[in-house]
C-alpha positions, 0 to 999 in steps of 0.5 A: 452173319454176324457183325465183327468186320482192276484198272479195267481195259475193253471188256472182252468180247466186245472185238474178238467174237465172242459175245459180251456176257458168255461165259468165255468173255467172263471168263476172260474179264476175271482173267485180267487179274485172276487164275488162268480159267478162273470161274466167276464165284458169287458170294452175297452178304448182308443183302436183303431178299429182293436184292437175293432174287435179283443177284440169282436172276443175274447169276442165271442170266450169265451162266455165273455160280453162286456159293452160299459159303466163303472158299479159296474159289469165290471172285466176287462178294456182293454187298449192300450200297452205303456203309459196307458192314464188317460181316466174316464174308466181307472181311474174308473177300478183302483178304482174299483179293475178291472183287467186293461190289456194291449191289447196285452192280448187280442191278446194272448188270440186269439192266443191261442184260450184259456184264458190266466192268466192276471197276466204278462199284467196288465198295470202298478204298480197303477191297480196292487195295486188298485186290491191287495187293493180290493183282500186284502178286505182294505180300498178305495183310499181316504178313511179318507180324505176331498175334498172341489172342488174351482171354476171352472174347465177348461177342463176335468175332468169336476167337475161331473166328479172329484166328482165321482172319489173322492166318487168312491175312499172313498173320503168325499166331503166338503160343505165348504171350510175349514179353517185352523185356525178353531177349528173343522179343527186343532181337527179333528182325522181322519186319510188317510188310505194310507198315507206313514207313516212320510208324509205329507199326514199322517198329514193332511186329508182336500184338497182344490181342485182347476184347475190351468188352471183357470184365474185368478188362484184361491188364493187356488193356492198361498198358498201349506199348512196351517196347516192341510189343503193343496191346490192341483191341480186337476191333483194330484187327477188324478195322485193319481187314477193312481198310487194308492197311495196317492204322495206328493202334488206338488208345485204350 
């Protein structure tokens, strides 16, 4: 795949009679923050084919399913250890409120010969809060905000790619690209659910999304701001997925 972009109680089984492990206990554990009978779902990303084997002997040792595609239905995306890469499934998992795990995870598990708490593998502070937001029932990513994608884009994401992140994380998608003098833009009322209060992105909503790579770079890329509408490049929407949270646009 291309480059772009549970505080956790006893594990269930270990009192209640049923064996740690069983599909019913994993079950249980996905529940603790999930959908009432929730399977457990795998999704790898970026792993290497001896990390492959050893994610499918884990997924046969626990009865789990592995999927080879994100959907609505996947719980876990297991990555590579270090530097998380922004591949589409990593980002997608973090909207999503997936549980994105180191694969160290996975080895510990086998190790083990039972399922472990996820909790001390998660692979980094944005899926730790994509999955809280989703626990906590809150609101998406984008929600409250306006994208208008410029041009073309170079490389990856591709603009298929970019639109269904944004609608993955709340966003609108603009037919138009907005003006910032326009009456309907300077009265609009909507507000960023996860801007930082006091930023700039809690005074404005509407992004003209362009890619920088793009030559000649499109006028959208000369100017940062005006008024409630801010130019951004596409990698701050990668950046954002990643961390989940909305940071400051960058300078062009």
């Amino acid at each position: 795949m291309r480059e772009i972009f549970r505080s956790f109680p006893d594990v269930p089984g270990s009192g209640d009679g049923s064996p740690v492990g069983s599909p019913d206990s994993l079950r249980a554990v996905a529940n603790l923050c999930g959908k009432p009978d929730e399977q457990i779902i795998l999704l790898a990303s970026r792993l290497s084919r001896h990390q492959q084997k050893q994610l499918a002997k884990l997924v046969r040792l626990l009865g789990m399913k592995q999927v080879e595609t994100f959907s609505s239905s996947v719980s876990h995306v297991v990555v590579q250890d270090g530097t998380t890469p922004t591949t589409l499934p990593i980002l997608q998992g973090v909207l999503a409120g997936c549980w994105v795990l180191r694969h160290s995870w996975v080895e510990a598990c086998l190790q083990a010969g039972k399922w472990l708490p996820e909790t001390e593998y998660e692979a980094g502070d944005g899926p730790r809060r994509g999955r809280v937001n989703k626990c906590n029932l809150l609101p998406p990513l984008f929600d409250g905000c306006f994208f208008f994608p410029l041009g073309s884009l170079v490389g990856s994401p591709s603009k298929p790619e970019l639109l269904s992140l944004l609608q993955a994380g709340g966003g609108q998608l603009l037919r138009r690209q907005p003006k910032p003098d326009s009456d309907v833009t300077q009265t609009m009322s909507a507000a960023a659910y996860h801007a930082a209060p006091g930023s700039d992105q809690a005074l404005c909503t509407q992004y003209i999304l362009y890619d920088p790579r793009a030559k000649p770079p499109p006028p959208a890329a000369l100017v940062r701001h005006r008024g409630k509408v801010w130019s951004a490049p596409i990698r701050w929407v990668v950046d954002c997925i990643a961390a989940f949270r909305l940071l400051p646009v960058p300078e062009a």
